[in-house]
Structures are given as C-alpha cells and as structure tokens.
C-alpha positions as CSV (number, residue, x, y, z in Angstrom):
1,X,20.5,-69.1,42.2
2,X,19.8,-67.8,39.0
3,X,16.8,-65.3,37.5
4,X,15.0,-65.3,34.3
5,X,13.2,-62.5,33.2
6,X,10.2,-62.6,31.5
7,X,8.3,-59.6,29.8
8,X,4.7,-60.6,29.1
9,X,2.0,-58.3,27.4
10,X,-1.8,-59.6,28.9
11,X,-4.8,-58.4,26.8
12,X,-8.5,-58.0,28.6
13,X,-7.3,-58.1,32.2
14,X,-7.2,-54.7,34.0
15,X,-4.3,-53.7,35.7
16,X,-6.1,-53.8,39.3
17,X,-6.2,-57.4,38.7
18,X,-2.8,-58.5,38.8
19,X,-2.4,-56.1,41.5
20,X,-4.9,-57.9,43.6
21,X,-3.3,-61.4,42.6
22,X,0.3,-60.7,43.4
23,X,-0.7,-58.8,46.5
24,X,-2.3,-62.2,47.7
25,X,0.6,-64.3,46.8
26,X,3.1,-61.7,48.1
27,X,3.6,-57.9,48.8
28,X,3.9,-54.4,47.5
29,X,7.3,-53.7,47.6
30,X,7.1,-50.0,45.8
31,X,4.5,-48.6,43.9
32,X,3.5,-51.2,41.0
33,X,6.6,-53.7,42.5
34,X,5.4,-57.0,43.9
35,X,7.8,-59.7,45.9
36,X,7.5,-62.8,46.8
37,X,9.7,-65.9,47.3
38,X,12.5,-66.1,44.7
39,X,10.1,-63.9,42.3
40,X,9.4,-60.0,41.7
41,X,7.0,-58.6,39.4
42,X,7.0,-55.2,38.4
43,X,3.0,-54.3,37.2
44,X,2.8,-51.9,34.5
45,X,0.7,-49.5,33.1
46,X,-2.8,-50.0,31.5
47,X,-3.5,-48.7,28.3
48,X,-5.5,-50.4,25.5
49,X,-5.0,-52.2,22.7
50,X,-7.4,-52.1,19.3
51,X,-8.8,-55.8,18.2
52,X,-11.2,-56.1,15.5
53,X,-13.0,-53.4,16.2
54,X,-13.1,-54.0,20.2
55,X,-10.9,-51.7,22.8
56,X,-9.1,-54.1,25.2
57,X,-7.1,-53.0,28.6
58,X,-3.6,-54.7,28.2
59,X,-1.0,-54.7,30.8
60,X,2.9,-55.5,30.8
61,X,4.3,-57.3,33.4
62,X,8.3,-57.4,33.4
63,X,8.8,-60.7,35.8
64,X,11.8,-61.7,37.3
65,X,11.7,-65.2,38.9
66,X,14.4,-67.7,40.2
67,X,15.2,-70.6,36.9
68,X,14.1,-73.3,39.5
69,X,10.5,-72.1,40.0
70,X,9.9,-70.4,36.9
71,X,8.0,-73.5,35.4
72,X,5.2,-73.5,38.3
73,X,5.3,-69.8,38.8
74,X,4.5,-69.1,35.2
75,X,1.8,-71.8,35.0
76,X,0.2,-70.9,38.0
77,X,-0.3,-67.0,36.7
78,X,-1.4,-68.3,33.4
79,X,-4.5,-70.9,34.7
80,X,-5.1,-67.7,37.0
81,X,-6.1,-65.4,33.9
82,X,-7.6,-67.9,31.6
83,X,-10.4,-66.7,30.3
84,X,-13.2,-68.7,28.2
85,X,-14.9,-67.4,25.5
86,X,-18.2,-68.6,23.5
C-alpha cells in the first residue's frame, strides 16, 4: 500500500487535545507518536500564533496515512476540531 503525508498547521486547539483524540483512536507509540491502522501521526509542539490582536495555541501535525483511507481519515479529524464561532 501506499502513504501520503500530510503536514497540517491547526490554530486554537491545544496540543493536549490531539493527544487525547489520537490516543482514543489508537496509541502512543513514542513520545508525541501516535499509531493506528494504516495511519501514524506525529503531534508537535505548541506554540502560538498572533491573529488580530488575539494569541492562539497552534499545533503541527506531520500525518502519514495509507492513499486508501486518507479521504475518511482526514474528514473524520477535521469534523472532530470544528469549531463555531458567533
């Protein structure tokens, strides 16, 4: 099978929530490394990002998912951190 790796920078989630998310869906590997089936994600560091006058928490995830899951994987971690705004 083949991989496809995705980098992706999230804004206004904290770090120790993708950690609790992809230690539900699968398991620490090594420090910040999470596995599942035909996925790894490695979780990076949390620093923060400047918006308009607002401090943010962004994280970089660095994905690596099998080509034949990466549609459903991918839209199941973005309706996860949705967020609504008003």
């Amino acid at each position: 099978m083949k991989y496809k790796k995705v980098e992706k920078i999230y804004n206004s989630f904290k770090k120790e929530e993708f950690i609790e998310y992809f230690s539900k869906i699968g398991y620490e590997n090594s420090k910040d490394l999470y596995v599942g089936d035909g996925w790894q994600v490695t979780v990076g560091d949390e620093g923060i990002r400047q918006f308009k006058g607002f401090s943010l928490p962004s994280v970089k995830l660095t994905i690596m998912v099998r080509e034949d899951i990466s549609d459903q994987f991918m839209r199941e971690l973005m309706v996860s951190f949705l967020k609504g705004g008003g």
